[in-house]
Each structure stands twice: as C-alpha cells, then as structure tokens.
C-alpha positions in Angstrom: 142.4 57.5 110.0 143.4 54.7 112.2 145.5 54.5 115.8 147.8 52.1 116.1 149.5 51.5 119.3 150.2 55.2 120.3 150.3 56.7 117.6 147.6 58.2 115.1 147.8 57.7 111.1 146.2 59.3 108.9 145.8 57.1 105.0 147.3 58.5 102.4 150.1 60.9 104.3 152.9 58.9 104.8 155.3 61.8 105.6 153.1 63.0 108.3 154.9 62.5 111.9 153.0 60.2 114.2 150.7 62.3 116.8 150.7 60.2 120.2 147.6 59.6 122.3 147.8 61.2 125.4 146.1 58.4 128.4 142.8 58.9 128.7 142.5 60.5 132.2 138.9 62.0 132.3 137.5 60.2 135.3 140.6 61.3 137.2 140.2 64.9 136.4 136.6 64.8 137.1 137.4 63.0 140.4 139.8 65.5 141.5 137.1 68.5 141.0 134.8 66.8 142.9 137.8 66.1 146.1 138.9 70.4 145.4 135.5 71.3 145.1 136.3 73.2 142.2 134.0 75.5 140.1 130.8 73.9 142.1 127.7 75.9 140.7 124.9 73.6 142.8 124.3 72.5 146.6 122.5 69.7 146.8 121.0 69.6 150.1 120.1 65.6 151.2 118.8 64.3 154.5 120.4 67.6 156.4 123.6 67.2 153.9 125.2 69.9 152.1 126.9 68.0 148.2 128.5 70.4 146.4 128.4 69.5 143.0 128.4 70.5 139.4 125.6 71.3 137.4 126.5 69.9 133.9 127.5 66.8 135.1 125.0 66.3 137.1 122.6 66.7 133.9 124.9 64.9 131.9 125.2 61.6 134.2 121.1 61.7 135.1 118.8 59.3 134.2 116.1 62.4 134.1 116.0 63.6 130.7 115.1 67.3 131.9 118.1 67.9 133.6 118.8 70.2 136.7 115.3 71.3 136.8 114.3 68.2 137.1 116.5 67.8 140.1 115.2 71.1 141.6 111.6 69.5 141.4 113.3 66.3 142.9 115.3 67.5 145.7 116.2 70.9 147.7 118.7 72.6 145.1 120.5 76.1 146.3 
C-alpha cells in the first residue's frame, strides 16, 4: 500500500478507485472538547481550581505510567 499525494494505492489493483485522505484534524477535535467541555468524566481540582478534563487522555498524555490512579494519588481528583 502506498499514499501518494491524496490518494491511497493499494499494489497490485490497478482498477481500484483512489480513496482520498481526509486532513488529519485530531488535535482540533480534541481541542474543541476541551473549549465545549464535552463528555468530561474527571475534575481536577488545582490550587482552588476546578479543570474539567477527560480521563483517557489524561492517561494517555501522562508521563505516569499507572494512569488516573496515579493522578488521584497525585492530586485532588472528583
């Protein structure tokens, strides 16, 4: 399989009709759940400061391999 431009190929199927690559918009989506506040499952609560934020990418963007219960250990979680 290759991509070429944007459009993907697949070797050997010359007949197939080129798929295109929609933009890669991932840090804008995530971006505009964080602004909406959108399907928050965690508070973190911070120097008297309420962040509501999400749980998996929280675990998934943390330097602490345990995860949110590492952050519950770590700071005041609701």
């Amino acid at each position: 399989m290759s991509v070429v431009g944007e459009t993907v190929n697949v070797a050997g199927q010359s007949s197939c009709t080129p798929v295109k690559v929609p933009e890669c918009r991932l840090s804008d989506d995530l971006g505009t759940l964080f602004e909406r506040g959108s399907f928050c499952d965690v508070v973190l609560c911070v120097g008297g400061h309420e962040f509501h934020a999400h749980k998996a990418v929280l675990a998934g963007t943390s330097n602490l391999t345990c995860g949110i219960e590492e952050f519950r250990r770590v700071l005041s979680v609701h």
